[in-house]
N, C-alpha and C positions, 0 to 999 in steps of 0.2 A: 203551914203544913208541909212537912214534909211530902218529894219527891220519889225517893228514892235513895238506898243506902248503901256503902261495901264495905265490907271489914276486913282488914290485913294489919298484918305485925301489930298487934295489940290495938290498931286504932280504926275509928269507925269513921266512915267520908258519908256526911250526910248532903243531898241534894236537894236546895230548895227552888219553887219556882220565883222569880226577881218582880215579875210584874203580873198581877191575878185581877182580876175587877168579875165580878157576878154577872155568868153568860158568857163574857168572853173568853176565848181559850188566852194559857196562862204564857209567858216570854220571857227570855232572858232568866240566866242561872246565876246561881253564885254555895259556895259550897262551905262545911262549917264541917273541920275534921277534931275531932277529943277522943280522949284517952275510952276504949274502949271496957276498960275492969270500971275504971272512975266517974266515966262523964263528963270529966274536968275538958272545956274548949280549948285546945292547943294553937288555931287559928282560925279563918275566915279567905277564902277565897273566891273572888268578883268579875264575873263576863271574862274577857281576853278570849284565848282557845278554845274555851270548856262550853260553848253553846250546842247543845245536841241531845240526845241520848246518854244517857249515862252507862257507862259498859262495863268498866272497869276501873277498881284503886289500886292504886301501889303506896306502900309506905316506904321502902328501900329502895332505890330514890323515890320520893314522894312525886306521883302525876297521876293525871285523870285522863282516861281514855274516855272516849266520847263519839258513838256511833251518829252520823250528819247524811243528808241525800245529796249525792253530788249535782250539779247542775243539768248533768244527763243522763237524772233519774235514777240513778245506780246509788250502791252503799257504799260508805266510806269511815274507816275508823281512824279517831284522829288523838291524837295522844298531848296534852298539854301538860306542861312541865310547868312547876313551880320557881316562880321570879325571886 
């Protein structure tokens, strides 16, 4: 099941959760951006930076911004770029 979604320049960044078991809360992301008219899967993107909140997409340059709790409790948005 889907996460969560953004759509920019024609294309749709879907968010799914990596690891879900029944009861437990779910962990670890990984993302699956396609052609937003089409459908058609463009790619697949896995853990690295993208752990967090999902905040925002960009398609020109392609990255995922990604809202995370800093360690003293404050908010922090974090922007990962594609490898």
């Amino acid at each position: 099941m889907p996460v969560d979604m953004q759509v920019a320049g024609g294309r749709i960044a879907v968010q799914f959760s990596d690891n879900c078991s029944a009861g437990d809360p779910c962990y670890g992301n990984y993302f699956t951006v396609a052609d937003a008219g089409t459908g058609k899967k463009l790619a697949d993107y896995v853990g690295g930076d993208a752990s967090g909140v999902f905040a925002c997409y960009s398609a020109s340059p392609e990255r995922f911004s990604v809202l995370r709790v800093s360690q003293d409790h404050g908010l922090s948005l974090v922007e990962a770029k594609v490898k």
